[in-house]
C-alpha positions in Angstrom: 178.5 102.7 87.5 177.6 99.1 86.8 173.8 98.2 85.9 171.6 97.3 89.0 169.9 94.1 88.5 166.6 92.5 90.0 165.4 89.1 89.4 161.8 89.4 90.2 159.7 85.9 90.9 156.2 85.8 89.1 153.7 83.0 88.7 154.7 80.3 90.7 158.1 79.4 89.4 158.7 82.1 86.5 161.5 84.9 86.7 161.6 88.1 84.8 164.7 90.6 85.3 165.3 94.1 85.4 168.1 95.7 84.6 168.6 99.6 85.4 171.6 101.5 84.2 172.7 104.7 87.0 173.8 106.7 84.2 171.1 107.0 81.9 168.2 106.0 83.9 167.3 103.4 81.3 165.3 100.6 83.1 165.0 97.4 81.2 162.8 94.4 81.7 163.1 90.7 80.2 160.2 89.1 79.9 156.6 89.9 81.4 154.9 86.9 83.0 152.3 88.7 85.0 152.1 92.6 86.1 152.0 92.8 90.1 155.3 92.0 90.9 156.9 93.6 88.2 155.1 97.0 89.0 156.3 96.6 92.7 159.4 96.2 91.8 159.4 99.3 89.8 157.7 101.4 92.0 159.2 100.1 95.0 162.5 101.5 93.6 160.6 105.0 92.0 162.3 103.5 88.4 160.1 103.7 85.0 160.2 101.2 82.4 162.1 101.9 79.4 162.2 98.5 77.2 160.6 95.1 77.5 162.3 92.3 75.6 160.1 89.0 75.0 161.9 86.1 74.2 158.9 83.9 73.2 155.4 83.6 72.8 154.2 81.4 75.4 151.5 83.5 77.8 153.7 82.7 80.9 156.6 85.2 79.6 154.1 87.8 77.8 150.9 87.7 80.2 152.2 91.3 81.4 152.8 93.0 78.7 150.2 95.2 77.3 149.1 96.2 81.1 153.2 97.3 81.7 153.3 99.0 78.3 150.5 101.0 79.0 151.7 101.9 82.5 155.1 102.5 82.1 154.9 103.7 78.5 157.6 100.8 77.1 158.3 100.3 73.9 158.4 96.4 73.7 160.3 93.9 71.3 160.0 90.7 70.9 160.8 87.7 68.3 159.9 88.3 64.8 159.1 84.6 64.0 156.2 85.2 66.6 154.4 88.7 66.4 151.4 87.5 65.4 151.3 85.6 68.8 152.5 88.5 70.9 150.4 91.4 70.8 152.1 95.0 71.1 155.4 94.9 69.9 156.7 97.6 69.0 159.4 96.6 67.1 160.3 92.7 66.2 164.2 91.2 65.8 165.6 88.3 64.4 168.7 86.1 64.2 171.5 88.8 64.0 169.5 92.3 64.6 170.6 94.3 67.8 168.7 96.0 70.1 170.1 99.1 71.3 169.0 99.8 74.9 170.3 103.1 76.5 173.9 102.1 77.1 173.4 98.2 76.2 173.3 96.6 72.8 171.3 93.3 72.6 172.6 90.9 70.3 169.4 88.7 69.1 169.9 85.0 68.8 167.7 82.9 67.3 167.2 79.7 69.3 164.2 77.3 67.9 163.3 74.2 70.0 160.9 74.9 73.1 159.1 77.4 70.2 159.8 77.8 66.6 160.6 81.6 66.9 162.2 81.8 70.3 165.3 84.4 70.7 167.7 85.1 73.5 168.9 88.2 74.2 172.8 88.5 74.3 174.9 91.7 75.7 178.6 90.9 74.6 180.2 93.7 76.6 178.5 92.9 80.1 178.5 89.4 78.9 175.1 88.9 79.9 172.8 86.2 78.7 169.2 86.5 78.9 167.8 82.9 77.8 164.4 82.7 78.6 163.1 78.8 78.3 166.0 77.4 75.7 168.7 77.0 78.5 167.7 76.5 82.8 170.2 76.0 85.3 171.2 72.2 84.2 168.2 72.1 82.2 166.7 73.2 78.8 163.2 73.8 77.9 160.8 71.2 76.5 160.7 71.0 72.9 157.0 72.0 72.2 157.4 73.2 68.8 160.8 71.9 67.3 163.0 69.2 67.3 165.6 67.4 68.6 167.8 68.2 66.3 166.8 72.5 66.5 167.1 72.3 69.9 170.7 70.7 70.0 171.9 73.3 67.7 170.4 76.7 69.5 171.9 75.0 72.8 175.2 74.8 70.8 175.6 78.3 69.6 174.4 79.1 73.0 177.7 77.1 74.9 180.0 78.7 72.3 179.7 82.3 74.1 182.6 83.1 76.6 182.5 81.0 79.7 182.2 83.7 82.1 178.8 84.8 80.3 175.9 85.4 83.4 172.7 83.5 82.3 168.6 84.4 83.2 166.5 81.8 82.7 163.1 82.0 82.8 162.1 79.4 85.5 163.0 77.6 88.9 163.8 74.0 87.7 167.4 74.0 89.1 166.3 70.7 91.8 164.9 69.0 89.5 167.1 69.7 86.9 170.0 68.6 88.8 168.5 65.5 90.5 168.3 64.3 86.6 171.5 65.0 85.5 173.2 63.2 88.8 171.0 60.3 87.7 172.4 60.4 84.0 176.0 60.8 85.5 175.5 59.7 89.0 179.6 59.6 89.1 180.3 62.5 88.0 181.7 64.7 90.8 181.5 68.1 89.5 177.6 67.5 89.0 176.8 65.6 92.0 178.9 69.1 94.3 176.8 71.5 92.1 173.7 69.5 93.1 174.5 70.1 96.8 174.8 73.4 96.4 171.0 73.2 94.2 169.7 71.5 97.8 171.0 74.0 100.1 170.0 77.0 98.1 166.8 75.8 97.6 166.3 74.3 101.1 167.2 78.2 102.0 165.1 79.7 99.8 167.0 81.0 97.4 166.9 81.6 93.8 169.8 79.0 91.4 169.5 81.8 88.9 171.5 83.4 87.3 174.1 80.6 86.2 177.0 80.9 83.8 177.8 79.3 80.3 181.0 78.0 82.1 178.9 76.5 85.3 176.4 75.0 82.9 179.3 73.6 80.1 180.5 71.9 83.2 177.0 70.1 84.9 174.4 70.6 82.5 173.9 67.1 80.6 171.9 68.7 78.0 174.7 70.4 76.9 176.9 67.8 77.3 175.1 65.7 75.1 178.4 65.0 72.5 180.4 63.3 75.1 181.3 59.8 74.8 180.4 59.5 78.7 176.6 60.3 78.2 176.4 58.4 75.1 177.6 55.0 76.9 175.3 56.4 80.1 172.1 56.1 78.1 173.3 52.7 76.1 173.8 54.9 73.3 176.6 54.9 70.3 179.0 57.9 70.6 179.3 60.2 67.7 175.6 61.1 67.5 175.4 64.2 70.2 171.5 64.9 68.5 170.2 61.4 69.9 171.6 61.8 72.8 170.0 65.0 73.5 166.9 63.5 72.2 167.3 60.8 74.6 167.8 62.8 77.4 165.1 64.8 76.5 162.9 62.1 76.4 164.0 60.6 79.5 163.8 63.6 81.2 160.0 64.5 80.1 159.4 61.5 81.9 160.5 62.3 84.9 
């Protein structure tokens, strides 16, 4: 039986995810920005609360997760790089390790740039991708902690995973997102349908997550950054796809 999956809305434009497989019972949960919601969710649906996977530090994706520990009886991980800064981890992963999660096996990527030790969470046989604050729907995260340069490459290894890959992100930035990158490529057709569809869901109330790596590869100028086209967009040489994300970083903290 295939997983069951709940994107649950917290704060006022975080997601966290639940993922439950049939089979085992096994409930999951990626990230914890605050407890209500979550425990709603759970208890709504008579489910426990197996795992909780943090992906980074900041109190927005962690706010949760000592009061859901303690009520569900979790057993959380979380980024290595930042234990000190997340309190109650049970057990911490880096670059490479794998989290084995009832029938699931989380491949950990390490993905500096919005924080030094952020990690995504990959699941190669669902092809499931869960990215908290490195990659949004035609957006990344701000660099609060890294550089340009970090960034570019965690956003790389990230667009190099299979095409048909479903991606979480942590946040609803899709409108904005997209009104940038159809201002950075305001020709470019496949961006300026995808933002149509942005407005419409939106305008409906509905959630622009998930995404996939293919969907983003396609309309997301941050990871299109080492084409020649958004080079000569922002005035810039080709051949440099690092300032060019910088750029658009920049340009896009501005907005």
């Amino acid at each position: 039986m295939p997983a069951e999956i709940v994107l649950i809305p917290c704060l006022s434009d975080n997601y966290a995810v639940l993922l439950r497989d049939p089979a085992s019972d096994t409930v999951a949960l990626i990230d914890a920005p605050e407890t209500a919601p979550i425990a709603e969710a759970l208890e709504s649906r008579g489910w426990g609360l197996s795992h909780i996977l943090i992906t980074h530090k900041h109190n927005d994706h962690i706010a949760g997760l000592a009061e859901l520990k303690s009520r569900f009886g979790a057993t959380a991980l979380g980024p290595a790089a930042e234990a000190a800064s997340i309190p109650g981890l049970d057990r911490t992963l880096a670059e490479g390790d794998v989290a084995e999660v009832g029938p699931w096996r989380f491949e950990t990527i390490a993905t500096p740039g919005h924080t030094k030790g952020h990690v995504v969470f990959h699941e190669p046989t669902e092809k499931w991708l869960f990215a908290g604050d490195t990659l949004f729907v035609m957006g990344c995260g701000r660099l609060f902690e890294d550089t340009p340069a970090a960034m570019w490459d965690s956003l790389s290894k990230i667009a190099r995973l299979p095409s048909d890959t479903t991606v979480w992100c942590g946040h609803e930035y899709t409108a904005s997102n997209a009104r940038f990158c159809a201002s950075v490529l305001p020709d470019d057709a496949a961006i300026a349908e995808r933002l149509k569809k942005v407005e419409a869901q939106r305008a409906a109330g509905r959630p622009t997550v998930p995404t996939t790596i293919g969907a983003e590869k396609a309309t997301n100028v941050f990871l299109r950054a080492g084409e020649d086209k958004v080079a000569a967009a922002l005035g810039l040489p080709s051949g440099d796809p690092v300032a060019a994300f910088a750029e658009l970083r920049e340009r896009k903290n501005r907005a």
